[in-house]
C-alpha positions as CSV (number, residue, x, y, z in Angstrom):
1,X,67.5,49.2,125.3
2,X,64.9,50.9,123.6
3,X,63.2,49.1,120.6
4,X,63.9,50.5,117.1
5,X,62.1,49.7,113.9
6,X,64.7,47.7,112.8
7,X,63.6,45.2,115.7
8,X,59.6,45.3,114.1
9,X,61.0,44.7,111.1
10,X,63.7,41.6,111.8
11,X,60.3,40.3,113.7
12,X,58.1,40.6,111.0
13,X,60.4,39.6,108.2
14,X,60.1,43.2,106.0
15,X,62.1,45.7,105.1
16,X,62.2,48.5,107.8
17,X,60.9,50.8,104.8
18,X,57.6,48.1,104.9
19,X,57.3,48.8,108.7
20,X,57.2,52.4,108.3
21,X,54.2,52.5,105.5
22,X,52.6,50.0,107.7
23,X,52.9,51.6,111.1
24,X,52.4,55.2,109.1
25,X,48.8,53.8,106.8
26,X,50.6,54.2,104.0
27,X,49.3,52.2,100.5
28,X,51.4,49.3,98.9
29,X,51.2,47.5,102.3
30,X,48.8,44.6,101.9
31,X,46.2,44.3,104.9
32,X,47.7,40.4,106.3
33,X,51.0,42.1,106.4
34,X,50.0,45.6,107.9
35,X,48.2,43.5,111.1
36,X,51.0,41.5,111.2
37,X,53.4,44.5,111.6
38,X,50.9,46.1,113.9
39,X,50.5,43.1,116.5
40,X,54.3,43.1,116.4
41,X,55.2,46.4,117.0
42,X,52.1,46.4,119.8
43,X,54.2,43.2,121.6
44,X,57.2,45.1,121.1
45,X,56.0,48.3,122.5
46,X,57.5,50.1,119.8
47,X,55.9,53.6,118.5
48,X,57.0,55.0,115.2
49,X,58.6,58.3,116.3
50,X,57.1,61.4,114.6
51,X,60.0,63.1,113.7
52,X,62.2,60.8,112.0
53,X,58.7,59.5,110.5
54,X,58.0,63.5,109.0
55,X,62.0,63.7,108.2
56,X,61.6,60.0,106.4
57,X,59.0,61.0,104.5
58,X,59.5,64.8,103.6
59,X,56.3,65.9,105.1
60,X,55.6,68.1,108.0
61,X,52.5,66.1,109.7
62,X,50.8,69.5,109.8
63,X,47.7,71.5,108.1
64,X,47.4,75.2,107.8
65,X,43.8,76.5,108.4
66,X,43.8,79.9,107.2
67,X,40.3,81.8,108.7
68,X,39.3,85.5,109.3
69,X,38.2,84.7,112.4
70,X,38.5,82.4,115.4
71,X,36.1,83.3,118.2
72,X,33.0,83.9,116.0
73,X,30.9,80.9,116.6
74,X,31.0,80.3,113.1
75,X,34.6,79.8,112.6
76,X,35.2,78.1,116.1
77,X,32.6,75.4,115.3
78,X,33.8,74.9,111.7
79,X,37.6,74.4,113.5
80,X,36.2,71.4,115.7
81,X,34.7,69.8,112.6
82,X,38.7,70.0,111.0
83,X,40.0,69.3,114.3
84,X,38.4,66.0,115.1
85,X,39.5,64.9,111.3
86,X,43.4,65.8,111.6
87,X,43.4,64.2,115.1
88,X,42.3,61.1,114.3
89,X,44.7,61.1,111.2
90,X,47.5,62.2,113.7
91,X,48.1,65.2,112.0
92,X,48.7,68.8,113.7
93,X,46.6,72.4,112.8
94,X,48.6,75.2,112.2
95,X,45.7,78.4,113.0
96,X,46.2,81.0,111.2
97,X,44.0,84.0,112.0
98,X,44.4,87.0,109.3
99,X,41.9,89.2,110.5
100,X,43.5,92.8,111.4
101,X,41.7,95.2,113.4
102,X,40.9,97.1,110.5
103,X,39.0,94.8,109.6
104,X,41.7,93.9,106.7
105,X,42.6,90.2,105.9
106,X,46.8,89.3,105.3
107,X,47.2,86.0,104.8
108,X,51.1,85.1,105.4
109,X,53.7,84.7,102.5
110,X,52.6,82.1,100.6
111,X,56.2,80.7,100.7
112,X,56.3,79.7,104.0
113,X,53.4,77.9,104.0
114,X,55.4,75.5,101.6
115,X,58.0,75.2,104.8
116,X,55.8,74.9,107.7
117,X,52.9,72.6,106.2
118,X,51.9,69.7,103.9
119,X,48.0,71.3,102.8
120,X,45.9,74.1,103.0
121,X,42.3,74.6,104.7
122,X,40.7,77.8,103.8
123,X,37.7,79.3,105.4
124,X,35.4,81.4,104.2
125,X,38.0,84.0,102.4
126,X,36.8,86.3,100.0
127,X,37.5,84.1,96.5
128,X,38.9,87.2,94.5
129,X,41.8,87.6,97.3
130,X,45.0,87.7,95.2
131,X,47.1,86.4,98.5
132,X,44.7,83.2,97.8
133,X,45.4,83.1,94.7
134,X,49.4,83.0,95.6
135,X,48.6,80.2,97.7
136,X,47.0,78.1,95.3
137,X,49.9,78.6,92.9
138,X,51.8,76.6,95.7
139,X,50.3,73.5,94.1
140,X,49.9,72.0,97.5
141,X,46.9,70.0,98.7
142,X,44.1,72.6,99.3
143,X,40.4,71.9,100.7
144,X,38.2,75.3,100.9
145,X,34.5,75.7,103.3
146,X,32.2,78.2,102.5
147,X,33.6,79.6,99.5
148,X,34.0,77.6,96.0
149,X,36.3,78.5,93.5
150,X,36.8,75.9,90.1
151,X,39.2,73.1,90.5
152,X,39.7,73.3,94.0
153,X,37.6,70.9,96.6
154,X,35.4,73.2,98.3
155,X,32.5,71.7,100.8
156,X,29.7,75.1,101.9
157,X,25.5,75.8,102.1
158,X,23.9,77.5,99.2
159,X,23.4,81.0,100.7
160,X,21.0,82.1,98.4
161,X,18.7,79.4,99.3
162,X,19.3,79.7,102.7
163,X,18.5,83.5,102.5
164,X,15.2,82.5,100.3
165,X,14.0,79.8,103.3
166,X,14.0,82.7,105.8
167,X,12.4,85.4,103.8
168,X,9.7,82.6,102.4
169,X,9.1,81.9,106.0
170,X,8.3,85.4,107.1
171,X,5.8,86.0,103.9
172,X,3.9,82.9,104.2
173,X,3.1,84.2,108.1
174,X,1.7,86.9,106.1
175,X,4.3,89.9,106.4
176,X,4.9,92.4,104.1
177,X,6.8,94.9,105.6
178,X,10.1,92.4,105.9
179,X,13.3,94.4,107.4
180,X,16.8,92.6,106.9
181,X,20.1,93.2,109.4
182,X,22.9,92.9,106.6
183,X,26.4,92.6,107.6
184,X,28.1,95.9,106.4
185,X,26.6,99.1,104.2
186,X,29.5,98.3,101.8
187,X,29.5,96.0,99.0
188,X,31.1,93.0,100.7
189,X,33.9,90.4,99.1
190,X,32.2,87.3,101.0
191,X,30.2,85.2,98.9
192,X,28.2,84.4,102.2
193,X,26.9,87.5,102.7
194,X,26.2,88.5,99.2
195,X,23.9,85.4,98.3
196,X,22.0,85.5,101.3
197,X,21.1,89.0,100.2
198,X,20.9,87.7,96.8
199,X,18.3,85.4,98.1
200,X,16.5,87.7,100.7
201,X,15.9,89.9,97.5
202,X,14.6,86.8,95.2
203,X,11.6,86.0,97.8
204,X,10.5,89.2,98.1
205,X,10.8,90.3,94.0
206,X,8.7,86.5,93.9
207,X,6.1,87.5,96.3
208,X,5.7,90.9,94.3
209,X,7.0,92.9,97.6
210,X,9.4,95.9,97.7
211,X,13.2,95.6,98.7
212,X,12.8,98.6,101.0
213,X,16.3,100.4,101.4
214,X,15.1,102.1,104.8
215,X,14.8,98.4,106.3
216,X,18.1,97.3,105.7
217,X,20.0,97.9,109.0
218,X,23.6,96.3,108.9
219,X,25.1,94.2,112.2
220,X,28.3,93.2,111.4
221,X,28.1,89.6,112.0
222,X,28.2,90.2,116.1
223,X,25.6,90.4,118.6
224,X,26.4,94.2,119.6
225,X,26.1,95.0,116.1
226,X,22.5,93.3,116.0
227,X,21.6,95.4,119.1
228,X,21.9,98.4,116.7
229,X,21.0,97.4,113.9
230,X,17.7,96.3,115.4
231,X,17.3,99.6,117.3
232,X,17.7,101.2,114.2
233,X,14.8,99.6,112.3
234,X,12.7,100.2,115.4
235,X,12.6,103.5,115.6
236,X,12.1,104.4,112.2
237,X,8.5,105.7,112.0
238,X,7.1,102.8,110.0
239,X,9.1,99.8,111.3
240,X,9.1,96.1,110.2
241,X,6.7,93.6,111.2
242,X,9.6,90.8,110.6
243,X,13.2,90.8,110.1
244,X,15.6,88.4,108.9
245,X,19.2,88.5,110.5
246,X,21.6,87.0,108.2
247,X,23.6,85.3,111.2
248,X,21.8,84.2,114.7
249,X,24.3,85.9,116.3
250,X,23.1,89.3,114.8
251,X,19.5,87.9,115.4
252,X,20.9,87.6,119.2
253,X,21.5,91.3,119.2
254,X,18.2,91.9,117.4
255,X,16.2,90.2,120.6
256,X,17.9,92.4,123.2
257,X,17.0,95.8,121.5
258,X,13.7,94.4,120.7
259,X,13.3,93.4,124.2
260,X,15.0,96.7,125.3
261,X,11.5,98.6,123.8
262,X,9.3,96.7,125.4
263,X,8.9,94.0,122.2
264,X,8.3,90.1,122.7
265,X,10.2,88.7,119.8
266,X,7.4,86.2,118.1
267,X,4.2,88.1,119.6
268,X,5.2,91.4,118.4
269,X,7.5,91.3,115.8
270,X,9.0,88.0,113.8
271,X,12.2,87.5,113.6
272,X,14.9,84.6,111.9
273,X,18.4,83.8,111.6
274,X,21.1,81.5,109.8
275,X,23.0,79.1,111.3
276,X,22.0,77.0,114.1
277,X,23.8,78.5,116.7
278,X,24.1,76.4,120.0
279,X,21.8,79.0,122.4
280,X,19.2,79.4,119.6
281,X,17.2,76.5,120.5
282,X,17.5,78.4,124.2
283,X,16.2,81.6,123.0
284,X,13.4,80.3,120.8
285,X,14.7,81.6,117.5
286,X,13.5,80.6,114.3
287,X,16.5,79.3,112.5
288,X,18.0,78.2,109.0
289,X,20.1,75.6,110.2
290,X,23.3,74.7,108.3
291,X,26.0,71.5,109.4
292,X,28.5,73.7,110.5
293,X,30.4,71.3,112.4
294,X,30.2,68.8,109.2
295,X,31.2,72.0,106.4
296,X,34.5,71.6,108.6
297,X,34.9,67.3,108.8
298,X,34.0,67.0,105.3
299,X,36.6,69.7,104.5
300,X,39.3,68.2,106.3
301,X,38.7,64.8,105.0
302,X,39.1,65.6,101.6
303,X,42.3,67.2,102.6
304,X,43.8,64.5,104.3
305,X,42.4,62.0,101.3
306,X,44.5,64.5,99.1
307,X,47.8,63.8,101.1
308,X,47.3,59.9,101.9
309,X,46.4,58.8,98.0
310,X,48.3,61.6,96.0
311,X,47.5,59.2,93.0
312,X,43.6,59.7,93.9
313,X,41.9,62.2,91.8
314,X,39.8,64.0,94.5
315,X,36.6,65.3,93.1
316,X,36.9,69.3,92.5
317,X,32.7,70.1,92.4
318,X,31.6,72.2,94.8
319,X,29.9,69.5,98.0
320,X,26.3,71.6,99.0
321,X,25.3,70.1,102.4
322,X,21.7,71.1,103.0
323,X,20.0,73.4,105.2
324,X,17.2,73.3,107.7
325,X,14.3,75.9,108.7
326,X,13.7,75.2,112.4
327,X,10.4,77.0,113.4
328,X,10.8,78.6,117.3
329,X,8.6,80.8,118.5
330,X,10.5,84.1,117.5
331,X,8.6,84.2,114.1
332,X,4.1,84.2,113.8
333,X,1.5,85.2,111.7
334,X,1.9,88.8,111.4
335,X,0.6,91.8,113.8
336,X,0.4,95.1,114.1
337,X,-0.6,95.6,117.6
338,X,2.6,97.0,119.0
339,X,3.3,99.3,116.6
340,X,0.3,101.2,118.5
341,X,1.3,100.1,121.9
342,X,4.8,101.2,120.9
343,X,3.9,104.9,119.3
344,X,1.4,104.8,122.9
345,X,4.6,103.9,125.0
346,X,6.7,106.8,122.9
347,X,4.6,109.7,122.6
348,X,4.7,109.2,127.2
């Protein structure tokens, strides 16, 4: 006959709602009384069972993670950060991908999120969305990365300073002539992209240098888009002598086209990213390296804090983890040799 938590609790001498909060991590279970419970359902071989646990105690067991993308590098990396969280809190992740190929974001009805989960994780969303907004008037347990917005928990970098460490880097090598590959020619709702700008444009307006409108070439956030947008800077009769990517994966794209003219990234022209990417340390690019992995454990562990100690005022400030400059060998001291070995290998 199968063991039943009635069984635990006759054993342990507690209510069978005492076993549940125990076996469950619950509060208002004191620690001598939690082990006990826990040896004895361990010599009983009893596990609490996950349905009548969620039907017990009104919850689903499950998170919605709300993101625009899920096979950027980005986003998939952020997800094993929340993953490794929930898992270990037994918890499930409802993915939910609103990207359209329009490049639109619809985020489902808000009320069924109220059916299907017990908290929201939102990444990276444009803050002004008003289907976000419809989702916070659910009241439910919300955690945000990558974007902040007042009185929610929110964990991301700061962008502009991010996009100032980059830019700084490639003026104190000496360049002047500083291209950037921007995500779209449109002004764009993501707070990312705008204060990396933001801070691109602060080191240069600080170093007394122009923000040239024919060196801003726009990747899309992928490495084909990169490709382009590096060709495009290229073969403009006065090119850069450094450019800063705004993602690594762009800066990715950037290497091939530069390679593709007959350019050594680092000897010919200098080049930096954001983000740490896994194969940058492979290609030698120079990097602003932010926790991405962490932005999505820190996230989640708020979130789960919010739904284990509803009593427990969780702190709404914005959490800035820091970033790092990582110095390859894709940026040096600048040089304007191959812009005459390039017009030489042109004019053939």
């Amino acid at each position: 006959m199968a063991i039943t938590i009635k069984d635990v609790a006759d054993a342990a001498g507690v209510s069978t709602a005492t076993v549940s909060r125990a076996l469950r991590g619950l509060p208002n279970v004191d620690s001598a009384t939690r082990e006990r419970i826990q040896r004895i359902a361990t010599d009983l071989d009893y596990v609490i069972s996950p349905s009548a646990s969620r039907l017990a105690s009104g919850r689903t067991g499950s998170i919605a993670v709300i993101t625009p993308y899920i096979a950027r590098w980005y986003f998939s990396t952020v997800l094993s950060g929340v993953e490794s969280v929930l898992q270990s809190a037994g918890m499930d992740l409802l993915l939910m991908s609103v990207s359209t190929p329009e490049g639109q974001h619809r985020l489902p009805p808000a009320p069924r999120l109220r059916r299907r989960v017990d908290g929201v994780l939102v990444i990276g969303l444009p803050p002004q969305d008003a289907q976000l907004h419809e989702v916070f008037s659910l009241r439910m347990p919300t955690s945000l990365i990558g974007l902040v917005m007042p009185g929610v928990p929110s964990v991301a970098i700061d962008d502009v300073v991010a996009g100032q460490i980059a830019t700084q880097h490639l003026i104190n090598l000496g360049h002047e002539r500083i291209g950037v590959i921007n995500g779209a020619p449109i002004m764009s709702p993501y707070t990312a992209e705008n204060d990396r700008f933001r801070g691109f444009e602060a080191a240069m307006t600080d170093a007394g240098l122009p923000v040239d409108p024919m060196l801003e070439a726009y990747g899309y956030f992928t490495i084909a888009g990169g490709e382009q947008a590096m060709t495009a800077l290229l073969t403009q009769k006065n090119p850069p002598t450094a450019v800063f990517a705004m993602s690594d994966e762009m800066a990715f794209g950037a290497m091939k086209a530069m390679r593709s003219h007959g350019l050594v990234p680092g000897r010919d022209i200098s080049l930096v990213g954001i983000d740490g990417h896994d194969m940058s340390e492979f290609l030698d690019l120079t990097t602003v390296v932010q926790p991405v992995h962490d932005l999505g454990r820190i996230a989640a562990e708020a979130l789960v804090l919010q739904l284990r100690s509803p009593g427990v005022e969780v702190p709404t400030d914005a959490i800035r983890l820091p970033t790092q400059l990582i110095v390859r060998g894709s940026t040096s001291p600048k040089r304007a040799a191959w812009l005459r070995c390039s017009t030489a290998r042109t004019s053939r």
